[in-house]
C-alpha positions as CSV (number, residue, x, y, z in Angstrom):
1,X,8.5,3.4,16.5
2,X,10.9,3.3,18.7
3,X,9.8,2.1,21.6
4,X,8.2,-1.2,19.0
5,X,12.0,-1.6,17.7
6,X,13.4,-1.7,21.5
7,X,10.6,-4.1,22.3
8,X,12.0,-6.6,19.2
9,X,15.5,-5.8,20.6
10,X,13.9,-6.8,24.4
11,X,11.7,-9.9,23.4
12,X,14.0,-11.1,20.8
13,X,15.2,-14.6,22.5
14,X,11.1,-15.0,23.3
15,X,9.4,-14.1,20.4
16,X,12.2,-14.4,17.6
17,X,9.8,-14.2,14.1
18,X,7.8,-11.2,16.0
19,X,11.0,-9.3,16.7
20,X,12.4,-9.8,13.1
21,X,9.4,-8.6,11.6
22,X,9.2,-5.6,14.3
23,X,13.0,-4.8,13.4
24,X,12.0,-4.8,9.2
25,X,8.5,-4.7,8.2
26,X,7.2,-1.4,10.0
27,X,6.1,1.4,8.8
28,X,5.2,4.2,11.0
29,X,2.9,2.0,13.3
30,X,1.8,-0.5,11.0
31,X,3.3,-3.9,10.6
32,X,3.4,-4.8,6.5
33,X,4.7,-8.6,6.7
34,X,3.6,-12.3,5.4
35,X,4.6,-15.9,5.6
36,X,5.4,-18.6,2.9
37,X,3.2,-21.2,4.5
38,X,-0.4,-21.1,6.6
39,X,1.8,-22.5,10.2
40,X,4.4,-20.0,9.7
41,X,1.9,-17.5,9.5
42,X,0.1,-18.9,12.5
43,X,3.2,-18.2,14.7
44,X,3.6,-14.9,13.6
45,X,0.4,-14.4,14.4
46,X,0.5,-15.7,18.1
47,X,4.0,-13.9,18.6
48,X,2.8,-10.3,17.2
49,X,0.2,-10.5,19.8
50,X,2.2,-12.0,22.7
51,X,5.3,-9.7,21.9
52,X,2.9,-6.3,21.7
53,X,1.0,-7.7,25.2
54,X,4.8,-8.1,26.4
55,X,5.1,-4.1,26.3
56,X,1.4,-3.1,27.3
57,X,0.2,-2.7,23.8
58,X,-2.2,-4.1,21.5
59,X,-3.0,-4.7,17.6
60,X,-6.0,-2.4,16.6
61,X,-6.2,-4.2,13.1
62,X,-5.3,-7.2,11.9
63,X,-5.3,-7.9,8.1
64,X,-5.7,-11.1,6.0
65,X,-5.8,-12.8,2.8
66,X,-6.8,-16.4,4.1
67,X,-10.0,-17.2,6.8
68,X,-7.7,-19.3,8.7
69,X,-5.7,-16.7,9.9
70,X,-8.8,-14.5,10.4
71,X,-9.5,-13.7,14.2
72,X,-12.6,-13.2,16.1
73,X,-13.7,-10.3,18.7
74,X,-14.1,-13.0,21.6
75,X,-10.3,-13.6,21.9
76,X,-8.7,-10.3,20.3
77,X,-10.5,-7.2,20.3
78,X,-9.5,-5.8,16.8
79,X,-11.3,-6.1,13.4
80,X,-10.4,-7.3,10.4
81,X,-11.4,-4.6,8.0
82,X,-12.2,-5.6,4.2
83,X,-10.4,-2.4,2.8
84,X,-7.1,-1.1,4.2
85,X,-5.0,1.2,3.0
86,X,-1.0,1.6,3.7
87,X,1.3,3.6,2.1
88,X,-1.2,5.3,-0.3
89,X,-2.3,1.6,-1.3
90,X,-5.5,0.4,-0.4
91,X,-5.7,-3.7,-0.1
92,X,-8.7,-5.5,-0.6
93,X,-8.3,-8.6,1.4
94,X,-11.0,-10.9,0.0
95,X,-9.8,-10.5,-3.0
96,X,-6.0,-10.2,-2.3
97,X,-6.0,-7.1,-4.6
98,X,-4.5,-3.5,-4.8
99,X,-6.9,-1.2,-5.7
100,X,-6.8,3.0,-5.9
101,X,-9.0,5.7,-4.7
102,X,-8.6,8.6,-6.3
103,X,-10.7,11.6,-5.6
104,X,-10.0,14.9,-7.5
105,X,-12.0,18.1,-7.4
106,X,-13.2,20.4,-10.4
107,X,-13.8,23.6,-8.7
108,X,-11.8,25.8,-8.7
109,X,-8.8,24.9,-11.0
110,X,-5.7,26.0,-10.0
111,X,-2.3,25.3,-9.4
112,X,-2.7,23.9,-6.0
113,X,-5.8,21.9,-7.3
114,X,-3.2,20.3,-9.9
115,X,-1.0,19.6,-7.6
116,X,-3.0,18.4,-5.2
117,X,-4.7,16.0,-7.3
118,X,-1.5,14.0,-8.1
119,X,-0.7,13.8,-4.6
120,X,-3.5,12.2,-4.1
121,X,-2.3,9.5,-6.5
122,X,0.2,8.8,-4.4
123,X,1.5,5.0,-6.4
124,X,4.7,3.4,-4.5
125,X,4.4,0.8,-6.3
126,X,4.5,1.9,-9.6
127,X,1.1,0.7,-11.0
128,X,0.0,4.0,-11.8
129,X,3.2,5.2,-13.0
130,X,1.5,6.6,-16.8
131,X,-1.1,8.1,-15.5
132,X,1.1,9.8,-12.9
133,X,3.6,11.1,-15.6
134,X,1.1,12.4,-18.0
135,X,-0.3,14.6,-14.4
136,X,3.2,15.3,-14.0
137,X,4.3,16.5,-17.7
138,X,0.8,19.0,-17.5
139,X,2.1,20.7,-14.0
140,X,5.1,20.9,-15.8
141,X,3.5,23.0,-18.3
142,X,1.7,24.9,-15.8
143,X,4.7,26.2,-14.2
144,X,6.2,27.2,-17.3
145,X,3.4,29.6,-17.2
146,X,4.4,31.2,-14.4
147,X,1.3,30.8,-12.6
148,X,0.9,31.3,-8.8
149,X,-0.5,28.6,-6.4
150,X,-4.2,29.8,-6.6
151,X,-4.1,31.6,-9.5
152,X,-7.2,29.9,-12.1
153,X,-5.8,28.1,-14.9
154,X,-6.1,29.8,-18.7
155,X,-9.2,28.1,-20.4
156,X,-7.0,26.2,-22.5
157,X,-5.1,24.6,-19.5
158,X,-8.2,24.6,-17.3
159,X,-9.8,22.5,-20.0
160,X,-7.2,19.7,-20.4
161,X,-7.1,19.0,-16.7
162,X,-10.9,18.6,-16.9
163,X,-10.4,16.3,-19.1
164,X,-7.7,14.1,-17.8
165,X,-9.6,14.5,-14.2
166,X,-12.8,13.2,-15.4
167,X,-10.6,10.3,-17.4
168,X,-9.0,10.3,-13.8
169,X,-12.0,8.5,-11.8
170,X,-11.3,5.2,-14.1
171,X,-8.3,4.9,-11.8
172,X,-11.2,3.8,-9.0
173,X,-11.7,0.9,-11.1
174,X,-7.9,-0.7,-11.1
175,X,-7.7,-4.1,-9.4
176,X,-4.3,-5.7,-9.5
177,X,-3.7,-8.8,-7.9
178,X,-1.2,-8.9,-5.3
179,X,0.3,-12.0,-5.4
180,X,1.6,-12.4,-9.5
181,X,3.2,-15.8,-8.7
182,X,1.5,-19.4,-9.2
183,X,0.5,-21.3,-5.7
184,X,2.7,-24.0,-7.0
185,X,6.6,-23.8,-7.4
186,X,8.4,-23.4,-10.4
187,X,11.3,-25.0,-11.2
188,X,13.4,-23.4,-14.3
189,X,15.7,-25.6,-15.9
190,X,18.0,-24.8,-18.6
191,X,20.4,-27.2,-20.7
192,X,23.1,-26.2,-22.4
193,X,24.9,-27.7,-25.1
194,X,28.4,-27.3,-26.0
195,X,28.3,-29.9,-28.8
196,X,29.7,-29.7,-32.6
């Protein structure tokens, strides 16, 4: 990381919308950024690549909501995968969608299991945030048990979290759209009258 932020700090007078987003939309290694309008996005595009070839380094994935902005093999050598998945969100790019993958396991249940189960519903964003809190109020009640990490859950408990794991797998089938605003601009106007 950084080594990308000295590059931005390097390139900036070159490639000055590359080095921005470098310096405020990475995470870890991946680049989370977007543009207002198709030719903005198009030299972002162009100075992403240029800047990364600037320090010896290359884009292994490039993500898009709009074909134009697509690339192919022949002149970059990274793929444009339908699903990918960034901070615990995966993004359906054909669709422009958040969606969730949730897996949880019914072996087994213990503590640990619990726990790792909602960690696996890893939400940044919020979506999920009932779901997450009902997980979170029944470890609560787990530890009030005083139960140990893989000790097996008392029938009672074991039996709940079966329940709200199989209930669990209808998280799979959340689609949210990502963008929640109209193509068009709004305009709000508001009149006020201080008449008798």
């Amino acid at each position: 990381m950084r080594t990308l932020k000295q590059l931005a700090i390097d390139e900036r007078k070159r490639y000055p919308a590359a080095a921005a987003v470098l310096e405020s939309d990475l995470y870890m290694d991946d680049v989370l950024s977007g543009s207002d309008d198709l030719e903005t996005a198009k030299n972002l595009q162009r100075e992403l690549i240029d800047i990364l070839s600037s320090g010896t380094m290359s884009l292994h994935k490039w993500c898009v909501n709009t074909a134009e902005l697509a690339v192919n093999g022949e002149s970059y050598p990274f793929s444009n995968p339908e699903e990918t998945k960034t901070l615990g969100v995966v993004w359906k790019s054909e669709t422009d969608c958040f969606c969730f993958k949730v897996a949880s396991e019914e072996f087994g249940v213990t503590k640990r299991l619990v726990l790792s189960t909602i960690a696996r519903a890893f939400d940044p964003l919020g979506i999920l945030g009932p779901v997450v809190t009902k997980a979170k109020i029944f470890l609560q009640k787990l530890w009030l048990l005083n139960l140990k990490g893989d000790d097996p859950l008392p029938a009672k408990e074991a039996d709940e979290w079966l329940q709200f794991s199989s209930a669990l797998q209808n998280v799979n089938d959340i689609e949210v759209d990502r963008c929640i605003l109209r193509e068009t601009r709004l305009d709000r106007n508001t009149w006020l009258c201080g008449c008798q």
